[in-house]
Backbone bond lengths (Angstrom), bond angles and torsions (degrees), N, CA, C in turn:
res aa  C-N    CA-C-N  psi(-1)  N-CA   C-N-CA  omega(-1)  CA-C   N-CA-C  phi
1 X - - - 1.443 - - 1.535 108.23 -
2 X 0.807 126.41 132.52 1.275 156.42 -155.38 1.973 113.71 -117.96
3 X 1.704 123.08 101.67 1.400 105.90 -168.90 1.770 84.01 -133.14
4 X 1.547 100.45 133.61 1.809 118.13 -169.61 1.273 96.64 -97.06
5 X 1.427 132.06 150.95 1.124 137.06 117.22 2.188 130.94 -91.14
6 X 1.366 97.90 143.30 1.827 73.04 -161.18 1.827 80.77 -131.49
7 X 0.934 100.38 125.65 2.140 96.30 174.83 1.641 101.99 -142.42
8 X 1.212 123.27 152.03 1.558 116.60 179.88 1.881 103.32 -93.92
9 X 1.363 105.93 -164.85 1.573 103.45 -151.11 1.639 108.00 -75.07
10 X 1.350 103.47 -7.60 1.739 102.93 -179.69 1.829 101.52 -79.89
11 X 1.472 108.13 -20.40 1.717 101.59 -175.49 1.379 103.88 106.33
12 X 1.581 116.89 6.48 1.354 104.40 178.55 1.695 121.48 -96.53
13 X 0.826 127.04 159.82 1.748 115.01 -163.77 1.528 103.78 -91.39
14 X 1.520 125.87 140.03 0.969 149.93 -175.72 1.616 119.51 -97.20
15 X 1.461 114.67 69.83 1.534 124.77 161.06 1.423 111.41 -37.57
16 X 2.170 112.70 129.16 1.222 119.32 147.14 1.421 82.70 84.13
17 X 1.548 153.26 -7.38 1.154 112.80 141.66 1.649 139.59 -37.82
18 X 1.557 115.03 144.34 1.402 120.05 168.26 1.682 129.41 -64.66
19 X 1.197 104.78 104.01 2.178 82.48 166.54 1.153 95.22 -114.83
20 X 1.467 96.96 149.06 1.549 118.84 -169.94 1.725 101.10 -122.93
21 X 1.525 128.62 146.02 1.219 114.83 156.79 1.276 141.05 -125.83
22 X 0.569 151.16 134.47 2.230 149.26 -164.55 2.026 104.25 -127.89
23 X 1.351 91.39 138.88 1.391 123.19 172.65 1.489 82.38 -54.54
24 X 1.823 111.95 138.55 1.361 116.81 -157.68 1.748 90.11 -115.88
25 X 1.558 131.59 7.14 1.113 130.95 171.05 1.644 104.66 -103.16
26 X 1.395 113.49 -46.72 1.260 127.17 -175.85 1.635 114.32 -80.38
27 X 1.164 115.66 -52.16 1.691 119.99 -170.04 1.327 109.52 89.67
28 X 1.640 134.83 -9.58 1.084 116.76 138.48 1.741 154.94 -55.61
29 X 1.520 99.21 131.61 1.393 103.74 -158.55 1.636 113.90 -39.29
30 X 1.298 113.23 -167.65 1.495 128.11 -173.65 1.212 107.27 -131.99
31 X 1.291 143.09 105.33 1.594 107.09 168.57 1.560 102.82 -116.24
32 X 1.603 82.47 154.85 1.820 116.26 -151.28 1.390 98.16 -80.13
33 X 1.149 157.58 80.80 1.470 129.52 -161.36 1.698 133.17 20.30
34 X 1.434 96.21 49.15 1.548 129.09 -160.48 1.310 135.45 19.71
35 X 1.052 101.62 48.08 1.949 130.37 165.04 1.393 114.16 -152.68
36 X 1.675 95.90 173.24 1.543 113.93 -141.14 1.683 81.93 -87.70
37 X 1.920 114.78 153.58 1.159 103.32 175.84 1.971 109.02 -115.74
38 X 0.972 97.04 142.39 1.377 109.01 -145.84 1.682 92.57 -93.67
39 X 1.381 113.97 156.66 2.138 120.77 164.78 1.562 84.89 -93.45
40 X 1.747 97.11 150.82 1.513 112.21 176.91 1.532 101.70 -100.16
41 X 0.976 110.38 -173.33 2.077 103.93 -172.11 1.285 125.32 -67.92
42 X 1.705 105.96 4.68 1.347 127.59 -171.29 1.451 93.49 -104.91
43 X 1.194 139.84 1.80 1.644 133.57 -172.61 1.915 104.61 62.19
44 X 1.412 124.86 37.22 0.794 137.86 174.08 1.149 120.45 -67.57
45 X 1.433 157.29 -166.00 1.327 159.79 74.81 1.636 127.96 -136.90
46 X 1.104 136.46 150.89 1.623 148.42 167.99 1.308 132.59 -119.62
47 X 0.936 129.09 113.60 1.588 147.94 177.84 1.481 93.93 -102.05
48 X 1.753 90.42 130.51 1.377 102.66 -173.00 1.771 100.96 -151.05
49 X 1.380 98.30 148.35 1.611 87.15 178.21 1.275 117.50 98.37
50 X 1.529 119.73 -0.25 2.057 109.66 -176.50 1.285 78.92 -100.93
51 X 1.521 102.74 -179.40 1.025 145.13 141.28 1.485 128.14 -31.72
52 X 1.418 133.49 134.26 1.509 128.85 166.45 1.475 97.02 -56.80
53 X 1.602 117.96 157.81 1.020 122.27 -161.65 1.554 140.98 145.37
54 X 1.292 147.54 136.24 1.119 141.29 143.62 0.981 152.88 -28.87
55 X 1.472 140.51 85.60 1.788 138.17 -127.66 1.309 80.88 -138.29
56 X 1.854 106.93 170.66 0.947 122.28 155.81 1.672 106.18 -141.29
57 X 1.376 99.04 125.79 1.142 101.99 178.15 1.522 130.06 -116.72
58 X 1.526 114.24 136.29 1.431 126.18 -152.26 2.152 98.37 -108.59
59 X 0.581 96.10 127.27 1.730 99.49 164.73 1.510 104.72 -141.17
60 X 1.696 106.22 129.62 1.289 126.03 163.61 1.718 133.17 -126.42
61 X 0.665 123.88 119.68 1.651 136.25 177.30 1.379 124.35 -100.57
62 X 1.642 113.24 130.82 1.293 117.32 -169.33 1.707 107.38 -57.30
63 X 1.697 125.22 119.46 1.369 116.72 175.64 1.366 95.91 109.78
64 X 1.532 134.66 -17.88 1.265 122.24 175.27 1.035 122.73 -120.42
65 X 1.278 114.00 169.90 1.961 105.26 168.82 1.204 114.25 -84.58
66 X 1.543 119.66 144.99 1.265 128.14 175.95 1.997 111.41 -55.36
67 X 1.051 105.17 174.03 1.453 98.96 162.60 1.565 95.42 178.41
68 X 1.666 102.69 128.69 1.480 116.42 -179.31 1.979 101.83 -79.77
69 X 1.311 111.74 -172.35 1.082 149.57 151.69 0.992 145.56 -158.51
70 X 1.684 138.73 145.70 1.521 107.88 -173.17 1.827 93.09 -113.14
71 X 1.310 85.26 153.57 2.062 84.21 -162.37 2.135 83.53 -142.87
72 X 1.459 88.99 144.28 1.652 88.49 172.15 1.296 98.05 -135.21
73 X 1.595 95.58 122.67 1.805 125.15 169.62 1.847 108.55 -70.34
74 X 1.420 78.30 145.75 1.225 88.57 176.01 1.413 113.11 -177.29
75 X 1.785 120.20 149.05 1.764 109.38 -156.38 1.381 99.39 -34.33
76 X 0.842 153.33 -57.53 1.912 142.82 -173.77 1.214 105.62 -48.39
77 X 1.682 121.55 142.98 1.229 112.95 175.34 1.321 98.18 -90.65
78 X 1.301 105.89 149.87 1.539 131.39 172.63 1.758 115.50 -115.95
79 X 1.349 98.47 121.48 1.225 122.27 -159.00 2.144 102.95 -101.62
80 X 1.080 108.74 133.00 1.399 130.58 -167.87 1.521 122.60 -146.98
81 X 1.482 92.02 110.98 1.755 98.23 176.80 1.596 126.44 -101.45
82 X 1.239 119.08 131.55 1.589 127.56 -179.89 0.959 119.19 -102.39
83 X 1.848 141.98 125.13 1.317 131.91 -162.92 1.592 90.98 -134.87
84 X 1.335 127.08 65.06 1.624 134.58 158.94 1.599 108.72 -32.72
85 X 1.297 108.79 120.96 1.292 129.70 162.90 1.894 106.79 -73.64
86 X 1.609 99.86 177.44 1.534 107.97 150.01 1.249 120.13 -46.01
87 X 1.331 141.63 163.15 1.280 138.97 142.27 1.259 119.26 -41.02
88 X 1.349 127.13 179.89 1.565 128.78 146.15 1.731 96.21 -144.36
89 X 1.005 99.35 162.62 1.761 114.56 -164.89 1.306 93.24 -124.00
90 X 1.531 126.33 152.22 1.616 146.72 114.05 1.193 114.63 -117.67
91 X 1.525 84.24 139.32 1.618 119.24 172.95 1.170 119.12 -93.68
92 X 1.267 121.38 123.32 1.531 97.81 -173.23 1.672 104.43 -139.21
93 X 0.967 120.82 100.41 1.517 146.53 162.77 1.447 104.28 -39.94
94 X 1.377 128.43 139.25 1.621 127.38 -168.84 1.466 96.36 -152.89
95 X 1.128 104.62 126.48 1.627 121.30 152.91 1.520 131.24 -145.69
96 X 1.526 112.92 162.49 1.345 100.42 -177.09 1.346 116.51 -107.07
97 X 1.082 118.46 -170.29 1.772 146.85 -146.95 1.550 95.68 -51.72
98 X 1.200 130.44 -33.06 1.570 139.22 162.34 1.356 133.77 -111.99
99 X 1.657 92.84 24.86 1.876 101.24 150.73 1.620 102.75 88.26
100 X 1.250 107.61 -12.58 1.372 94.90 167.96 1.659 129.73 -88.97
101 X 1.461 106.40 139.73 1.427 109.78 159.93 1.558 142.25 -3.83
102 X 1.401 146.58 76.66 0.994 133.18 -135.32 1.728 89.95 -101.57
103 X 1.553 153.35 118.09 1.009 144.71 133.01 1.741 137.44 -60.45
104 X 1.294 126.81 141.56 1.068 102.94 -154.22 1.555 135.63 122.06
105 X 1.466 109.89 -57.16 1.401 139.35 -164.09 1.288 108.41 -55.79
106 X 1.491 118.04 123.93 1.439 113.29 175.31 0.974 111.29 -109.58
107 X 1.831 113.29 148.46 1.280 118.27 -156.69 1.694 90.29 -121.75
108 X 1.682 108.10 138.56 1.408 104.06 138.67 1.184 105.60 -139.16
109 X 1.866 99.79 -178.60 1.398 112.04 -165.84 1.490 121.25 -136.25
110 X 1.356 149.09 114.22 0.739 138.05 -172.12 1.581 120.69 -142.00
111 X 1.427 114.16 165.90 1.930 115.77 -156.13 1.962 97.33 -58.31
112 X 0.924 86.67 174.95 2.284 99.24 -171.05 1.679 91.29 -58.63
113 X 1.243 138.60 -61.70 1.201 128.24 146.64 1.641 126.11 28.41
114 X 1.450 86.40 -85.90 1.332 115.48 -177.54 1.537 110.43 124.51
115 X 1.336 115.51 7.79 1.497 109.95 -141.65 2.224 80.08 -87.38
116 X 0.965 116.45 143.42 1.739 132.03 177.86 1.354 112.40 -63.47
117 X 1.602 116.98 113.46 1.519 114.62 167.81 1.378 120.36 -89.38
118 X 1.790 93.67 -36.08 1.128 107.09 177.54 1.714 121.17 -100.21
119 X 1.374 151.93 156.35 1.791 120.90 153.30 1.224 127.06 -20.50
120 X 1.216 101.44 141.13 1.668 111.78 -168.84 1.821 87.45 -75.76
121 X 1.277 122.73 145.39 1.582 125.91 175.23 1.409 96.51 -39.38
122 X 1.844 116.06 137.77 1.533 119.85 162.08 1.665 99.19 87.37
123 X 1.474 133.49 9.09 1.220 126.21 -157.08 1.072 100.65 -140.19
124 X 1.335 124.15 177.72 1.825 125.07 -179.72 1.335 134.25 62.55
125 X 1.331 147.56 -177.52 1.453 150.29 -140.34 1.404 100.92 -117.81
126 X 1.435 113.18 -21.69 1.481 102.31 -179.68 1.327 108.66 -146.38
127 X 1.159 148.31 66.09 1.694 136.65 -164.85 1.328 106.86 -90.80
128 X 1.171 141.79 19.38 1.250 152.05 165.19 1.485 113.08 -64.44
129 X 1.597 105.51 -44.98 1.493 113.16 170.14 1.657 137.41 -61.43
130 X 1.730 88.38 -4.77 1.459 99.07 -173.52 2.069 103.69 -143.12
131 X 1.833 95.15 37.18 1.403 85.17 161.78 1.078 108.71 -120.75
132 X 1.462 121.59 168.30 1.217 140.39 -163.52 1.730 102.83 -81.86
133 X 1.705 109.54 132.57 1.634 108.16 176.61 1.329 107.79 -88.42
134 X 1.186 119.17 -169.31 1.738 141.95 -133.43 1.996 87.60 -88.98
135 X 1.630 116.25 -24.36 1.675 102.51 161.80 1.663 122.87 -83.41
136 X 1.559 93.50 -11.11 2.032 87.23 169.31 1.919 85.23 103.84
137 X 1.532 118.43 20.50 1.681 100.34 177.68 1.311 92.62 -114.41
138 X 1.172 109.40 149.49 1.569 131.22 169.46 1.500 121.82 -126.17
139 X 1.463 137.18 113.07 1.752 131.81 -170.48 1.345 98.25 -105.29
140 X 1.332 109.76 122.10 1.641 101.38 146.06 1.416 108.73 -112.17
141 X 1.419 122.83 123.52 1.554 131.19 -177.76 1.582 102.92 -96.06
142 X 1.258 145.61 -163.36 1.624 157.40 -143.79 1.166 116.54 9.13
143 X 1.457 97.78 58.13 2.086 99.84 -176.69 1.616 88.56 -90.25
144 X 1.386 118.81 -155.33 1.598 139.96 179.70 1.609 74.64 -127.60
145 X 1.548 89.91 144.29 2.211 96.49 138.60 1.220 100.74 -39.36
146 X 1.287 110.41 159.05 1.425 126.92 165.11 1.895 126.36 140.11
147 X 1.263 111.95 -163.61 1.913 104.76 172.92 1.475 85.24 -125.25
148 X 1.467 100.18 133.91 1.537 123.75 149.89 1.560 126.82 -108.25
149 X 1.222 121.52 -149.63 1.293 136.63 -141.79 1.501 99.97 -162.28
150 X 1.174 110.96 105.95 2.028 100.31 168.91 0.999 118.23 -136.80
151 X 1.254 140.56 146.27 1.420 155.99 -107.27 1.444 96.08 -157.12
152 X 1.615 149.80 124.85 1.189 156.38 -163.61 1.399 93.95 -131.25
153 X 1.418 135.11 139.78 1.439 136.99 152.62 1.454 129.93 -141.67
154 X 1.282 136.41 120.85 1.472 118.84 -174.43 1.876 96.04 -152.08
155 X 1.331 90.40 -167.35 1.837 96.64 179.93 1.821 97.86 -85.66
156 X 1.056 108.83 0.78 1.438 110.05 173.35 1.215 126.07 -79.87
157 X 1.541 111.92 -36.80 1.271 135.46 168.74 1.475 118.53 154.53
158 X 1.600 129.25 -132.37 1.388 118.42 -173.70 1.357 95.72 -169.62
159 X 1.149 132.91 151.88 1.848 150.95 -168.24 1.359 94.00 -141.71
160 X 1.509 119.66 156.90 1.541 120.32 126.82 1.659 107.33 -132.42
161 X 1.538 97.89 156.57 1.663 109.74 -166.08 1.028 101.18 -125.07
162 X 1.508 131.31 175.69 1.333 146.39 -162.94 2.097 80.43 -145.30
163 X 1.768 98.89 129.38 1.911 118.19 155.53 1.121 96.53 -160.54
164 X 1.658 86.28 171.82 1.467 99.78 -179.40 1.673 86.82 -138.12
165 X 1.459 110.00 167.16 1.567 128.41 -165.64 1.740 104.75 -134.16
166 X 0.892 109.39 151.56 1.479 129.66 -173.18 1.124 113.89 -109.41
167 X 1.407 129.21 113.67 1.922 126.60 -176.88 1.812 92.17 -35.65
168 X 1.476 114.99 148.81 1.157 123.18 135.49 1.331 99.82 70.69
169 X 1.352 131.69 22.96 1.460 132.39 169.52 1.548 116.34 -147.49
170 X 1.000 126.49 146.59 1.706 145.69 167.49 1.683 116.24 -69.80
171 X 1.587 117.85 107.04 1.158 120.82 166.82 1.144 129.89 -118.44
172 X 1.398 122.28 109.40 1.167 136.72 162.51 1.877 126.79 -37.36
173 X 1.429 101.91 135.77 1.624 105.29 -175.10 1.402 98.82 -158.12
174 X 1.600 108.60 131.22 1.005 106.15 174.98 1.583 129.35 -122.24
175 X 1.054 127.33 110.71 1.796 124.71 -165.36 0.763 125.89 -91.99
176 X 1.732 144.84 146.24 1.170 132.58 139.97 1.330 123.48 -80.64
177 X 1.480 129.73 131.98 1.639 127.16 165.14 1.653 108.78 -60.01
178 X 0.991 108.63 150.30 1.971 125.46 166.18 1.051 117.34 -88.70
179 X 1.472 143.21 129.64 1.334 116.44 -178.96 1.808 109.88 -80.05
180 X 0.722 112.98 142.29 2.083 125.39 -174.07 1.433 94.63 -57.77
181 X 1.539 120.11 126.41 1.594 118.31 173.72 1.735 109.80 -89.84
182 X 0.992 96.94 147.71 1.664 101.11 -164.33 1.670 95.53 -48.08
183 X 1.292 114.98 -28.69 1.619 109.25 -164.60 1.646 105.73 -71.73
184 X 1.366 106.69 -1.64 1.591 108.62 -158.68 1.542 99.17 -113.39
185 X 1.100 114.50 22.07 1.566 121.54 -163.94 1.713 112.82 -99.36
C-alpha cells in the first residue's frame, strides 16, 4: 500500500492531482481498479491493492511539473511526498531539409538518458497532443527544470535534440527533420 503526499513549493497541498503507477523494472502501467487515482483537498492519495514490489510513481497537476518516484510497496504502508514545482514548457518549431514548415510532427520527450516521459513518436493513447500544427510548432508543457532529450518524427523524416527548460518559463527550439535513408528503414 502505497500513501502520497503532493503540496506545491509554498507547502500548500495540491487537490485532484493525478498519480499514476508503472512496474518500475518494466514501465508497464498499473491499473488501480481501473481509474485514475486522484489527491483529496488535503493533497492526499492511496494506492491500494498491487502487489509487493517496485513501482514508480508519477503525479501531475494542471500548472505544475510532473515528478516521478520509485517507491516499493509492501504489507507496510509506505508513505511518499511530492513537492511539484511550476511547469516549464518547450516549444519546438519543426522543419524540413528545405526550411519548410513541417505539420503533423510528433514529438516525444524523454530524460538525457533517453529513457521516455512522454510516447516514443507514433506511440501511445493520444499523440495528437504532441503534434506539430499547420505553422510547424509543437508545446509540451509539465516538464521539471531541467535537460531533456526530444525525439521529432513525421513523413518528412525524424531528428533527435538535446534542451533544457526553466521552472515557470517557455523555451523555444528549433529543428530540422532528416529524411530516413532507405537503409535505416
Amino acid at each position: 500500500m502505497i500513501a502520497g503526499f503532493v503540496f506545491d513549493t509554498s507547502g500548500l497541498p495540491i487537490a485532484a492531482a493525478v498519480a499514476s503507477v508503472r512496474q518500475a523494472d518494466t514501465g508497464e502501467p498499473v491499473l488501480i481498479r481501473g481509474e485514475q487515482v486522484l489527491t483529496n483537498q488535503h493533497g492526499l492519495f492511496l494506492i491500494e491493492g498491487i502487489p509487493n514490489g517496485s513501482y514508480e510513481v508519477t503525479v501531475h497537476a494542471s500548472g505544475h511539473a510532473q515528478q516521478s518516484k520509485l517507491v516499493k510497496a509492501s504489507d507496510a504502508l509506505e508513505r511518499v511526498e511530492f513537492c511539484l514545482g511550476p511547469e516549464a514548457n518547450v516549444r519546438v518549431r519543426v522543419r524540413d531539409a528545405s526550411g519548410n514548415t513541417v505539420e503533423h510532427a510528433v514529438l516525444g520527450v524523454g530524460n538525457v538518458l533517453g529513457n521516455p516521459i512522454d510516447p516514443a513518436p507514433g506511440e501511445g493513447d493520444d499523440v495528437s497532443r504532441t503534434q506539430s500544427d499547420s505553422s510547424g510548432y509543437v508545446t509540451r508543457g509539465g516538464l521539471a527544470a531541467g535537460a531533456y532529450r526530444g525525439e521529432v518524427a513525421s513523413s518528412k523524416g525524424r531528428t533527435t535534440f538535446e534542451f533544457s527548460v526553466i521552472e515557470g518559463k517557455v523555451t523555444d527550439v528549433e529543428v530540422t527533420v532528416q529524411p530516413v535513408r532507405e537503409e535505416d528503414r
